[in-house]
N, C-alpha and C positions, 0 to 999 in steps of 0.2 A: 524513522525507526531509531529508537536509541541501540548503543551498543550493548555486545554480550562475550561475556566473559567464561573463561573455557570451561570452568565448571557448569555454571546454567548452560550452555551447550551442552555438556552428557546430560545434564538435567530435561531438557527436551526429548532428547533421543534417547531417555530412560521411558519418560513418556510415551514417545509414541511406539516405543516397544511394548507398552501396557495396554496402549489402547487396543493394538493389532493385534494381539491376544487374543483380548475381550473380544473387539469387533472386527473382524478382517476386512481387510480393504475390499474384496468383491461383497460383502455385505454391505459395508458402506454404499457401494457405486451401485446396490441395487434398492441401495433407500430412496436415492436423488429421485428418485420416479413418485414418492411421496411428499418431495418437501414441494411448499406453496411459494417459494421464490425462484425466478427466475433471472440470470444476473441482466443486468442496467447497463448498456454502454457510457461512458463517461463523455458523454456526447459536449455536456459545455466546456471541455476543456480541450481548446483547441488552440495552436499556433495564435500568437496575436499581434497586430498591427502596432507598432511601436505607439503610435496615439492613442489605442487603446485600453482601458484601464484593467491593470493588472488584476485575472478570477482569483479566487481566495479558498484555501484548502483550511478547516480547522483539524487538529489535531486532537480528538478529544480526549480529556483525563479521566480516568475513573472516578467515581464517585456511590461509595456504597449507598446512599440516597437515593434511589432511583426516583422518584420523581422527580428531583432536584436536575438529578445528571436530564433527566427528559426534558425539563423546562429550558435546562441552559442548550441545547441541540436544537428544541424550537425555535431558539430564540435566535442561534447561529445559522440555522437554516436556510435563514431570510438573505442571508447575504455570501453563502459558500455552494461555491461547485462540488464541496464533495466531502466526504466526513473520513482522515484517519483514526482507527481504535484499532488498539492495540489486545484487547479480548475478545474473544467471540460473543463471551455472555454476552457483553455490553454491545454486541452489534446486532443480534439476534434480536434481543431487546429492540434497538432503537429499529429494524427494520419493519416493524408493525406501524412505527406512527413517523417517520419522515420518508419523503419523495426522493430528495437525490441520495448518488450513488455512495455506497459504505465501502473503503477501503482497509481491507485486512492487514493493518501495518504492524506484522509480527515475525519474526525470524523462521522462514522457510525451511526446511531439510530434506522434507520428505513428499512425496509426489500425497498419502492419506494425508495430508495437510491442507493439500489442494481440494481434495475431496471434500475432506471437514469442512473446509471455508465453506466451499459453495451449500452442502446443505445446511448450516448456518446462517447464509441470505448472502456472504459477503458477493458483491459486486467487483472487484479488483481485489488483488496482492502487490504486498511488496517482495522483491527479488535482491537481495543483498548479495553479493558479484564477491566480496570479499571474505564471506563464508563458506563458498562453494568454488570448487574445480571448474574447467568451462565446458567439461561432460557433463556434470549435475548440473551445471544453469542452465545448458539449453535444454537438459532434459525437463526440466522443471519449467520452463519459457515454454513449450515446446506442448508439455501437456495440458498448462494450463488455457493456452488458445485453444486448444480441441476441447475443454470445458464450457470456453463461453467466457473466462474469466478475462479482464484488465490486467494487464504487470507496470508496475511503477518498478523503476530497477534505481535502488541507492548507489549514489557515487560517492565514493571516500578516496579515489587515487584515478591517475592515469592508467592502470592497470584494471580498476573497477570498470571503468570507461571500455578498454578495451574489448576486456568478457563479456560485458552488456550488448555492445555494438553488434557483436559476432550470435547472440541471444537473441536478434532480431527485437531490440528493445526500439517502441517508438516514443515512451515518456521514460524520462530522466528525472531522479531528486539529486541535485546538488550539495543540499541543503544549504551552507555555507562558504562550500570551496566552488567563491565565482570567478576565481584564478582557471579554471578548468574549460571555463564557456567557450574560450575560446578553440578547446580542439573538438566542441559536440559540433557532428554533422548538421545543417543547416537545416534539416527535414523533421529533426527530433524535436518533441514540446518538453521547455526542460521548468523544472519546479526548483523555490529555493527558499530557504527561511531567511528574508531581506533586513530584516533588524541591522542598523547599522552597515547597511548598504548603500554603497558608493552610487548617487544617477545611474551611470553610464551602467554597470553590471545589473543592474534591477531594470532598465532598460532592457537586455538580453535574454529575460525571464518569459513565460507565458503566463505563470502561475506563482500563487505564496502562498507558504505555508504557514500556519497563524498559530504558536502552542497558546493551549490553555491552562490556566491552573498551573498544578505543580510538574507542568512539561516546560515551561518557562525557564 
């Protein structure tokens, strides 16, 4: 998940003041009964045996092309545990024509968010620890498992870490900060974008996160 800046934060929470307006959240939560997606456990992404070979998360970029955006996801398909996107459209989309699971990698606030994803198709969210209080994280951790949904929770401090832990987080994104690995609990599967990663820390990993495009 990239970062967001205080503005685009009221800018969201302008949003989902509109949307709840428009649609109220028990409206929402009585649409789920019609949508055709049901979420996907992220079942290949599991703890791994130092010998074996690190699963691979793509991060996909937008692409107003949608064919194009579709052929490059088929083609990544082949070899990813699991797709971040950062839109709904663009997940909604790809949930008609790929098998594994869509993670909703967009800045969480509000519990209709959680809602939104899932009728959308998304299969997982991300939980960013440094945007929220650690009342809103577990409450947001908290409803999203009584969804059905996945939490990747982003780690950017020691602090991040801590809110998550306590969020009953069981997958971790590091991204970059693999100075950290060594305070995650031994039980957690942790993600990280290894670019210019040292052995011994990309050892410590379960999982990589691959940007595409203009996430590079």
């Amino acid at each position: 998940m990239r970062d967001f800046n205080p503005t685009e934060i009221q800018k969201i929470k302008s949003l989902i003041a509109q949307k709840k307006e428009k649609f109220g959240q028990d409206w929402l939560g009585r649409s789920l009964a019609y949508t055709p997606y049901q979420p996907r456990p992220l079942s290949n992404l599991l703890r791994r045996d130092k010998n074996e070979p690190l699963k691979r998360l793509f991060a996909l970029s937008p692409n107003e092309q949608k064919e194009q955006f579709l052929r490059d996801a088929k083609e990544y398909e082949k070899t990813s545990a699991a797709f971040l996107i950062e839109s709904l459209e663009d997940l909604t989309y790809l949930r008609r024509y790929v098998q594994i699971p869509l993670i909703y990698d967009f800045l969480i606030l509000d519990s209709y968010q959680l809602l939104e994803s899932l009728v959308y198709g998304a299969d997982c969210i991300t939980l960013a620890p440094k945007y929220l209080s650690q009342k809103e994280l577990n409450a947001l951790s908290d409803y999203a498992l009584k969804l059905g949904l996945e939490r990747i929770f982003q780690i950017d401090s020691k602090e991040d870490l801590t809110k998550a832990i306590f969020a009953k987080a069981d997958i971790l994104n590091l991204n970059k900060n693999f100075a950290l690995l060594s305070l995650v609990p031994k039980n957690k599967i942790i993600l990280g974008i290894t670019e210019e990663c040292h052995l011994d820390l990309c050892n410590g990993i379960d999982a990589e996160i691959v940007l595409t495009q203009n996430q590079e």
